[in-house]
Legacy VTK file of the C-alpha trace (Angstrom):
# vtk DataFile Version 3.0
C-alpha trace
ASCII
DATASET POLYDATA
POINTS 496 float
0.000 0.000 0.000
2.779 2.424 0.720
4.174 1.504 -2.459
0.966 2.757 -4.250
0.766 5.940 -2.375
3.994 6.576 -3.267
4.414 5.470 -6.904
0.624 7.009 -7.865
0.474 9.956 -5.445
3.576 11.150 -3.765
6.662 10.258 -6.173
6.768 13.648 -8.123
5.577 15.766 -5.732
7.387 18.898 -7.508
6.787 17.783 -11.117
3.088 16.748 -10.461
2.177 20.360 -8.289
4.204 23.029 -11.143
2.381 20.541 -13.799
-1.020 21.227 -11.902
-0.681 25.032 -12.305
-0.093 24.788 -16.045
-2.775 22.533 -16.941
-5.224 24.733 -14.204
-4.563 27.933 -16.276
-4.535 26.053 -19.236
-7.923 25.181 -18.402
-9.480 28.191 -17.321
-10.311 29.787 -20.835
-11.523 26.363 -22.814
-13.697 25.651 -19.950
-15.217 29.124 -20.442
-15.217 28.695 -24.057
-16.697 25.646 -23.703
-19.773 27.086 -21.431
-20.402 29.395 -24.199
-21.079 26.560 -27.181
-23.655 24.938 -24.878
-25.088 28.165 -24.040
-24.406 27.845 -20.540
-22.837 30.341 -17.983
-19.586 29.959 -18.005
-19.066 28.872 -14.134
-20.903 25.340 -15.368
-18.148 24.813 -17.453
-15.539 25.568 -14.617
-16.932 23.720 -11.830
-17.138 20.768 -14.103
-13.617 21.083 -15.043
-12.624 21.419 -11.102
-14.753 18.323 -9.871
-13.722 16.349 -12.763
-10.467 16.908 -12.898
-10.691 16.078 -8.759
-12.524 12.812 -8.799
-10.642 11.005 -11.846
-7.658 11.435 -10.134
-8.969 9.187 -7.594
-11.070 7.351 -9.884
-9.568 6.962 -13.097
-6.966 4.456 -14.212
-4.764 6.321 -16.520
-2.468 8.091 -13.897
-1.589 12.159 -14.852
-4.303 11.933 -17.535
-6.242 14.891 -17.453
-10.521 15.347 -17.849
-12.433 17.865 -18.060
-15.458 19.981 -19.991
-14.110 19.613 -23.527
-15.551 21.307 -26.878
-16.453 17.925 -28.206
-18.805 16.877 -25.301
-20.397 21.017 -25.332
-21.321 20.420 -28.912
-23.951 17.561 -28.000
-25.268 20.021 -25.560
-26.384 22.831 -27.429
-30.034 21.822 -28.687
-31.052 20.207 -24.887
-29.768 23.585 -23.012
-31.515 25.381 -26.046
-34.608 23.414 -25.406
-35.014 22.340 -22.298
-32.383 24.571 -20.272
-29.631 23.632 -17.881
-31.609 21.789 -14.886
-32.201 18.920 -17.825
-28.583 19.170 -18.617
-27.621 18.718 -15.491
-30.224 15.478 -15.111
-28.610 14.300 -18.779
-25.191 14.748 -17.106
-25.854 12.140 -14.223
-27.262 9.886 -16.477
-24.339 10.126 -18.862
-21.949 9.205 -15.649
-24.884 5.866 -15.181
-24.553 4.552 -18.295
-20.628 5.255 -18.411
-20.362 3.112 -15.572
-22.396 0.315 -16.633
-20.183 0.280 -20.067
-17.038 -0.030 -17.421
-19.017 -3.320 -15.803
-19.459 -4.569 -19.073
-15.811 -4.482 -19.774
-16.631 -2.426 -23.123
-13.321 -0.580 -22.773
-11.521 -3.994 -24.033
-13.472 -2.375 -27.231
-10.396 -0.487 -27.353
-8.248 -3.208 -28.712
-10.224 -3.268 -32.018
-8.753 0.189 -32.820
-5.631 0.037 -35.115
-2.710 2.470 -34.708
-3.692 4.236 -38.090
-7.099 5.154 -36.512
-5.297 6.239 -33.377
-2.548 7.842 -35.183
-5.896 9.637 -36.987
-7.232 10.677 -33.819
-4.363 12.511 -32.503
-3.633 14.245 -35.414
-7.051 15.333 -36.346
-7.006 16.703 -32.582
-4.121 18.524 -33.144
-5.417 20.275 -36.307
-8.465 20.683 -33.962
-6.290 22.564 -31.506
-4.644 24.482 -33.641
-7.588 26.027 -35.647
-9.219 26.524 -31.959
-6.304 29.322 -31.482
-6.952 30.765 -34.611
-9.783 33.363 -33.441
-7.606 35.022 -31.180
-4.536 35.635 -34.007
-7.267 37.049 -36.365
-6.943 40.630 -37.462
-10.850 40.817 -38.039
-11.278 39.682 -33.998
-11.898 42.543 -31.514
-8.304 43.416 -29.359
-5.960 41.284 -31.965
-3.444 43.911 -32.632
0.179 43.653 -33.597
0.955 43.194 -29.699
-0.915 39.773 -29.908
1.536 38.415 -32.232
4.890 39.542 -30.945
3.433 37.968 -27.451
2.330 34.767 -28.803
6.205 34.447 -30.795
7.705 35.489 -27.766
5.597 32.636 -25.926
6.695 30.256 -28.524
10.453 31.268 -28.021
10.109 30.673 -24.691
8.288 27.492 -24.509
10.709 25.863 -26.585
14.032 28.044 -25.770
13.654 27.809 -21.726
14.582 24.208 -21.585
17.638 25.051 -22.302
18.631 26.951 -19.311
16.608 24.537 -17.345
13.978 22.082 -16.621
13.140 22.880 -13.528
10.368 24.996 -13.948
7.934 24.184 -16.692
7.872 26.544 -19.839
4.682 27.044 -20.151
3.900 27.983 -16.677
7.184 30.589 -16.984
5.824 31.572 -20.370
2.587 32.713 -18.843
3.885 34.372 -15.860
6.385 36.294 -18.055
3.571 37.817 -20.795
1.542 38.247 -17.976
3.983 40.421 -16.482
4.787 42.102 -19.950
1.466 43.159 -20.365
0.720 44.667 -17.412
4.028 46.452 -17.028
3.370 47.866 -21.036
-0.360 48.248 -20.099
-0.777 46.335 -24.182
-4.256 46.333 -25.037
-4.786 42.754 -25.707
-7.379 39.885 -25.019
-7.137 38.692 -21.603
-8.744 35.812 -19.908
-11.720 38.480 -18.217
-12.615 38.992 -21.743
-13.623 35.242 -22.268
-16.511 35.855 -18.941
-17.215 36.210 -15.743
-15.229 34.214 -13.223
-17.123 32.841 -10.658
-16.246 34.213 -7.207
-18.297 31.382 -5.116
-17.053 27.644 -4.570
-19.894 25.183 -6.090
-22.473 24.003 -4.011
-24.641 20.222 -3.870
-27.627 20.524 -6.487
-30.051 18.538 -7.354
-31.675 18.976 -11.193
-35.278 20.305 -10.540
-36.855 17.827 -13.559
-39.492 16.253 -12.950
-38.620 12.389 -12.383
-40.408 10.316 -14.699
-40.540 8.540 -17.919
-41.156 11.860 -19.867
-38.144 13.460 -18.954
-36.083 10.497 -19.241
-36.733 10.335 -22.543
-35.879 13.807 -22.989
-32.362 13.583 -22.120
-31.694 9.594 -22.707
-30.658 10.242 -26.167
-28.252 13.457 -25.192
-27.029 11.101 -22.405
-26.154 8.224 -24.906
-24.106 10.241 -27.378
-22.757 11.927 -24.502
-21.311 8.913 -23.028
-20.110 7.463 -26.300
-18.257 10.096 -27.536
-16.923 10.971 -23.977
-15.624 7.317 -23.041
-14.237 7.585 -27.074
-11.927 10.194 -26.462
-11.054 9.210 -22.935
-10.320 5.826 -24.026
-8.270 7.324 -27.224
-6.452 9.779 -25.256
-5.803 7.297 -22.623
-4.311 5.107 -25.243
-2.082 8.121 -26.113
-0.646 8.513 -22.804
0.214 4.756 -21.979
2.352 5.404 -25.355
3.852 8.828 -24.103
4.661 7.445 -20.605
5.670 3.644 -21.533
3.004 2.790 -18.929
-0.299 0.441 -19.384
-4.006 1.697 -17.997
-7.120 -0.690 -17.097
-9.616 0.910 -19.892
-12.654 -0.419 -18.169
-11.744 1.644 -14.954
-11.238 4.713 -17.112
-14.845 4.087 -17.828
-15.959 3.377 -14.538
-13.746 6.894 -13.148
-15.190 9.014 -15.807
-19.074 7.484 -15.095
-18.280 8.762 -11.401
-16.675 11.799 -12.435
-19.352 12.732 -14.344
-21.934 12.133 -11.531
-20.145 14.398 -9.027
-20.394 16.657 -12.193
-24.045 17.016 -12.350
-24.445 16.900 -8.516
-22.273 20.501 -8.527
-23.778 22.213 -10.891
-21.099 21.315 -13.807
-21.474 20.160 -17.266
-20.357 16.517 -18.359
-16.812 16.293 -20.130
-14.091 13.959 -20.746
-10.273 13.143 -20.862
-8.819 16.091 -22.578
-5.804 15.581 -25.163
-4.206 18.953 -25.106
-4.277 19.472 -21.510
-2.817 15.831 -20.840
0.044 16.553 -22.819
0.314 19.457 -21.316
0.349 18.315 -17.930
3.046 15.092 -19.260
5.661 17.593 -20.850
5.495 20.281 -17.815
6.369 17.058 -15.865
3.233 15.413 -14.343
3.750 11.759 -13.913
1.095 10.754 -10.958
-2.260 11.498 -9.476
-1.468 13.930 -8.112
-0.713 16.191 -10.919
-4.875 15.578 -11.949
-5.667 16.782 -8.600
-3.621 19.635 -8.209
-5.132 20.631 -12.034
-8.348 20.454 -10.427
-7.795 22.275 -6.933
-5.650 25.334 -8.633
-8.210 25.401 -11.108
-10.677 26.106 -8.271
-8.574 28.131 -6.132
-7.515 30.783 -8.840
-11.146 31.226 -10.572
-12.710 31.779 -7.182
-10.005 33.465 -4.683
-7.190 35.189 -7.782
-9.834 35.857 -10.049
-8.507 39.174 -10.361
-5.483 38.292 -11.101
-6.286 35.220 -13.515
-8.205 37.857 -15.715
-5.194 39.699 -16.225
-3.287 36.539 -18.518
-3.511 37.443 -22.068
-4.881 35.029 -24.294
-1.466 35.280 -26.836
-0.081 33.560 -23.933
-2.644 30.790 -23.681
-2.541 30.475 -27.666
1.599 29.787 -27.414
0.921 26.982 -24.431
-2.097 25.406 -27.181
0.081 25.762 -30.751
2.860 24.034 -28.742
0.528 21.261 -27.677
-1.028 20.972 -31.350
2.704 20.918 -32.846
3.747 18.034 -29.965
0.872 16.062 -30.497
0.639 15.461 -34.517
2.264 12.764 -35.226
5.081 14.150 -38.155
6.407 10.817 -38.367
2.777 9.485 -39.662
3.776 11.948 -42.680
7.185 10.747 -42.888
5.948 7.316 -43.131
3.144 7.103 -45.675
5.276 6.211 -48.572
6.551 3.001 -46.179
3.367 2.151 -44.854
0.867 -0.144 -46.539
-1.695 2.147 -48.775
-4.364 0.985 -47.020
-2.854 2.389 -43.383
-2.112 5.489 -45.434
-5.743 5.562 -45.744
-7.641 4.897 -42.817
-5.214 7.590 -41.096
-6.123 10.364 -43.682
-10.037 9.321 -43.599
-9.752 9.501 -39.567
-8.244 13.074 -39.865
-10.854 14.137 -42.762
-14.066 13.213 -40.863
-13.358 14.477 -37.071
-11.777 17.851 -38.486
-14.852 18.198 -41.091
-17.286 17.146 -38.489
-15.653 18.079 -35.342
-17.191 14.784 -34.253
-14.664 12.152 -32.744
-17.437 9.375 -32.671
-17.301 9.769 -36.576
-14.159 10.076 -37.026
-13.157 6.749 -34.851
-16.305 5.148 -36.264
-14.970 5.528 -40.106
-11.570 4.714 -39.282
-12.184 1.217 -37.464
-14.589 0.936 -40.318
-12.274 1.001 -43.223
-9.266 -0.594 -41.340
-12.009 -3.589 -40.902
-13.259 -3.414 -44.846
-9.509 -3.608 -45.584
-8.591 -6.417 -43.132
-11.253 -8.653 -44.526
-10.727 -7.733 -48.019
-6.626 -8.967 -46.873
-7.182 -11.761 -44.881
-9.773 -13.061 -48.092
-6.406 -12.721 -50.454
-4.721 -15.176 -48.494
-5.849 -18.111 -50.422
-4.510 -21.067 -52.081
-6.263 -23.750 -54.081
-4.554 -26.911 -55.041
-5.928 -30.132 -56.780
-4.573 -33.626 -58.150
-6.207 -36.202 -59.951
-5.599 -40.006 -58.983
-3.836 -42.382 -61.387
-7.500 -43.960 -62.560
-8.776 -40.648 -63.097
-11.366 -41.861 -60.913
-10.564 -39.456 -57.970
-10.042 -35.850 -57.550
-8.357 -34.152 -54.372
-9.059 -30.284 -53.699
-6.454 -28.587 -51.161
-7.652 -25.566 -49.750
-5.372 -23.189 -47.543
-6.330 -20.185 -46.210
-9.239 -18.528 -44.703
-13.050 -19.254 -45.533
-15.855 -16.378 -44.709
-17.787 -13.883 -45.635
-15.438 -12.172 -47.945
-13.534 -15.136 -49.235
-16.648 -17.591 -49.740
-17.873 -17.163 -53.487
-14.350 -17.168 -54.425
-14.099 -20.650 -52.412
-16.820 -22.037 -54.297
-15.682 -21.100 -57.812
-12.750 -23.370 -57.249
-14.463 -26.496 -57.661
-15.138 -27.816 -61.273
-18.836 -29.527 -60.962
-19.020 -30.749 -64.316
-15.846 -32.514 -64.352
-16.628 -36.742 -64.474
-15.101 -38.678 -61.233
-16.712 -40.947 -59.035
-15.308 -39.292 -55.955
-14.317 -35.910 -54.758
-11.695 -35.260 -51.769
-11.771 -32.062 -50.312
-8.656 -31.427 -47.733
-9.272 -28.645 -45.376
-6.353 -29.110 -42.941
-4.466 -25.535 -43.808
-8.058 -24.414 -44.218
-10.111 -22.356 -41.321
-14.119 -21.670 -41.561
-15.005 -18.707 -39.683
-18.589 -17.839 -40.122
-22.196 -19.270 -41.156
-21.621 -17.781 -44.734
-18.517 -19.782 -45.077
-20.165 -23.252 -43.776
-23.092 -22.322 -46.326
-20.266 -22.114 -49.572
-19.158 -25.582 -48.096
-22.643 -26.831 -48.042
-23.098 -25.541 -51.965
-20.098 -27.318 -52.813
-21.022 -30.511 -51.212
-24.231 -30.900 -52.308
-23.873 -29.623 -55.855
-21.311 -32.774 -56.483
-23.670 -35.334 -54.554
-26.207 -33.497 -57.373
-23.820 -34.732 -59.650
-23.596 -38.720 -58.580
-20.162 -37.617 -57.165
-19.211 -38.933 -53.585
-17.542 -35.985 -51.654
-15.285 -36.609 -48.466
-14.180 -33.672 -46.012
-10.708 -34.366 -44.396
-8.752 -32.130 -42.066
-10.996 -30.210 -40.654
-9.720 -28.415 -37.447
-11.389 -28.518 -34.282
-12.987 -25.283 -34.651
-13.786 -25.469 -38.319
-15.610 -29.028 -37.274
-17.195 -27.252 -34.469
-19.453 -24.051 -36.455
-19.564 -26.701 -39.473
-21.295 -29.124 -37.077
-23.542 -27.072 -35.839
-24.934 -24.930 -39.161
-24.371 -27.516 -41.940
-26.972 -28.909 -44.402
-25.091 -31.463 -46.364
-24.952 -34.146 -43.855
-28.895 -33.628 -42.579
-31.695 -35.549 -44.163
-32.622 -34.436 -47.799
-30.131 -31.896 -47.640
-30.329 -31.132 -51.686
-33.859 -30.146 -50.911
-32.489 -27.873 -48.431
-29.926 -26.336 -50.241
-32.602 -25.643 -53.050
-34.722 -23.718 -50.745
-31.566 -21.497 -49.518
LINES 1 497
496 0 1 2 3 4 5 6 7 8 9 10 11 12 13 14 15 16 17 18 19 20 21 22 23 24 25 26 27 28 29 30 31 32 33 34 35 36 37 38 39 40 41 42 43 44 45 46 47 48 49 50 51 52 53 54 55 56 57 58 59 60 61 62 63 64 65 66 67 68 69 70 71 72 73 74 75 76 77 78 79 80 81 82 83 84 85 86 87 88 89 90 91 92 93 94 95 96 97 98 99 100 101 102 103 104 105 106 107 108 109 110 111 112 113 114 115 116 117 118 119 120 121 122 123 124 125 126 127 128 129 130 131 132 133 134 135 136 137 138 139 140 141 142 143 144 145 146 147 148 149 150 151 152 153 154 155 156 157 158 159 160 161 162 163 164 165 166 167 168 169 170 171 172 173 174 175 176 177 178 179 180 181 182 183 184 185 186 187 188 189 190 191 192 193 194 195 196 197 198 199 200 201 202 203 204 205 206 207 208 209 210 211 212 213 214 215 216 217 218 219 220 221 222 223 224 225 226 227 228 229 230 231 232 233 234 235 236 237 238 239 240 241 242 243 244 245 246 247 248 249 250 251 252 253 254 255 256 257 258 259 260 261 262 263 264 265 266 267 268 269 270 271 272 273 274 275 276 277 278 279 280 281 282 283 284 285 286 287 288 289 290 291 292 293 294 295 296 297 298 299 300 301 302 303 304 305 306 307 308 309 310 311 312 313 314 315 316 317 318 319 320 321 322 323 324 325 326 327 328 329 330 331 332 333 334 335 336 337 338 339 340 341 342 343 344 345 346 347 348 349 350 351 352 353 354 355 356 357 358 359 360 361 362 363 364 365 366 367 368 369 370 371 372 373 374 375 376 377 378 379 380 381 382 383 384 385 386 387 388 389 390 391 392 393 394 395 396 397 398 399 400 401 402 403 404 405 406 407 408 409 410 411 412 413 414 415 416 417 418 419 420 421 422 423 424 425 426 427 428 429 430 431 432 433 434 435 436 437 438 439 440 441 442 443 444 445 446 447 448 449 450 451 452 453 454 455 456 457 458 459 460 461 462 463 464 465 466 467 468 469 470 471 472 473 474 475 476 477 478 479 480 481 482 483 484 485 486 487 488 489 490 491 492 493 494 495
């Protein structure tokens, strides 16, 4: 146990506190952002981000991950806040952390290990795009407060983020980024965007609430279908990101506690008054590269979070956004995978492709459930149409000329079984027919259906058929769903 607390809570104390500070501040304006695309005020979006953040770090499984409100879970908000208003948002948000919980139960985060590395490699670099065209708004000239000042901060930012190291690591470069254009601005008096000009802080700590809704089957169906794509698309990128942070620490996460941790966080969501998020890309890379490494680096994101908004409000409204935008182009430039582009004339075409189609549909559609969806989709389409290549056919015809041996190695199912069945030469004239099956494998009812066609359309023929090598599996599903050795089985496969 003392090994735990120390290896998950207490082994970076430094690293995991300077790495909370980043991420809090870090988190401050896309929280607020957030509130405004669901049309919410803009502390729902905060206290979700501090009681998230606070409860997955005792909850989740994917240690110095970092969750919170996110732009992909506001989206899905919009039309019930628009509708219905926030007291059925805040009902949709507990039932979102229900149903996220019973997905953890049923083990669905072993889902995970259908993804392939070109859809994940998709993910992260559609995010990145993502991030970087978020920042965007506050470098355009047509944007109230963008003046030349915004630029030479946001390049000095830059210069510092990645010209600091150098002198030392001992303080994060973001977090002495921020302090230092803080400090500029103030001292110059620069008439720039600031975090104030994103909204109000809120200058009271949250407080227990209960959704007023009226509890019964009408308003469950109100907000069940909100809470469905809420959960999906939240446990999506929480699993994804997740995924991305085993590979950026060398480190391995349980994926159906990560959906069990953000079902609870989620809950305590609701009950203060927050909106539902997720595990949050940006802000976990963040929070690796400034140096978090355990638990406690989510909590402290969480707590300073809190603590500034509410008690150095004043003072938090003072960063400018250029220096925000230089923390967020340097996560977008560390995330994107550049060695996916350097790649794609080594990597199979098909890769190639599911990693472009991943990017194309979540940046289109800023929707990570489509994105993900597409990508596993094609990666399967091309797997099948692969594995069905994998075939060999080989046949010999006995000295008499009375027998004829097929050999078939390779696969049999859906997408291999017609051209299985156009092997076989019907009309050919033998009194027997071997078929060997040993380097064969039958994977699917479609598959033992093309064996029953074969079988019977010889015995149609006068020719005797016998299956050998059939592996225990194969003998298994053929068993079970074949025709051609069940009583008047021609008559069967004649009304198939």
């Amino acid at each position: 146990m003392l090994y735990t607390l120390r290896s998950q809570w207490l082994g970076n104390l430094r690293g995991d506190l300077l790495a909370g500070i980043v991420v809090a501040l870090a988190l401050i304006p896309e929280a607020i952002a957030f509130s405004v695309i669901a049309g919410v005020d803009p502390k729902v979006g905060l206290y979700a981000s501090f009681c998230i953040s606070v409860v997955i770090a005792f909850a989740g499984a994917r240690v110095g991950m970092i969750s919170a409100a996110t732009g992909a879970m506001a989206l899905l908000m919009v039309t019930l806040v628009r509708d219905h208003g926030l007291e059925y948002l805040l009902a949709a948000t507990l039932l979102t952390g229900v149903i996220q919980i019973g997905a953890g139960f049923l083990k669905l985060g072993s889902l995970m290990r259908f993804v392939s590395r070109s859809v994940v490699t998709g993910f992260v670099n559609a995010l990145a795009i993502l991030i970087f065209m978020a920042q965007l708004p506050e470098l355009n000239p047509a944007t109230a407060g963008v003046t030349w000042h915004v630029y030479a901060l946001t390049a000095a930012g830059l210069g510092i983020i990645y010209l600091f190291p150098y002198l030392t690591r001992a303080v994060p470069s973001p977090l002495v980024t921020i302090v230092v254009l803080t400090g500029v601005a103030l001292l110059l008096d620069l008439n720039v965007r600031t975090v104030g000009d994103m909204g109000d802080l809120p200058d009271t700590l949250p407080v227990f609430l209960w959704p007023e809704v009226p509890l019964n089957l009408e308003t469950l169906l109100i907000i069940l279908p909100y809470s469905l794509s809420l959960a999906v698309v939240g446990l999506l990128e929480s699993l994804m990101t997740a995924t991305i942070v085993d590979d950026l620490t060398d480190t391995s996460s349980d994926k159906n506690r990560e959906c069990k941790g953000q079902g609870l966080a989620n809950i305590g969501a609701g009950l203060l008054g927050g909106m539902a998020g997720c595990a949050m890309i940006g802000q976990s890379v963040i929070n690796v590269k400034s140096g978090g490494r355990t638990r406690l680096s989510t909590l402290s994101a969480g707590v300073f979070l809190l603590l500034m908004v509410v008690f150095l409000g004043d003072w938090v409204a003072q960063i400018p956004m250029a220096a925000l935008v230089a923390v967020m182009i340097m996560v977008a430039v560390g995330t994107f995978s550049w060695d996916s582009l350097r790649k794609m004339k080594e990597h199979p075409p098909s890769s190639t492709i599911v990693m472009v189609a991943t990017v194309a549909v979540v940046v289109f559609t800023h929707n990570l459930a489509y994105g993900v969806f597409v990508g596993v989709l094609l990666a399967a389409l091309f797997f099948a149409n692969k594995v069905a290549q994998y075939k060999y056919f080989y046949t010999t015809l006995s000295a008499d000329g009375r027998t004829r041996t097929y050999r078939i190695v390779g696969q049999v199912f859906f997408a291999s079984a017609d051209k299985f069945t156009e092997f076989f030469d019907f009309k050919e004239v033998v009194d027997k027919v071997v078929i060997d099956l040993c380097d064969a494998h039958f994977w699917d009812i479609t598959a033992v259906a093309a064996l029953d066609k074969v079988v019977l359309k010889f015995r149609r023929e006068g020719t005797e058929v016998e299956l050998i090598g059939l592996n225990e599996a194969s003998a298994t599903i053929v068993d079970r769903f074949a025709v051609h050795d069940k009583p008047d089985a021609i008559d069967q496969l004649m009304d198939h």
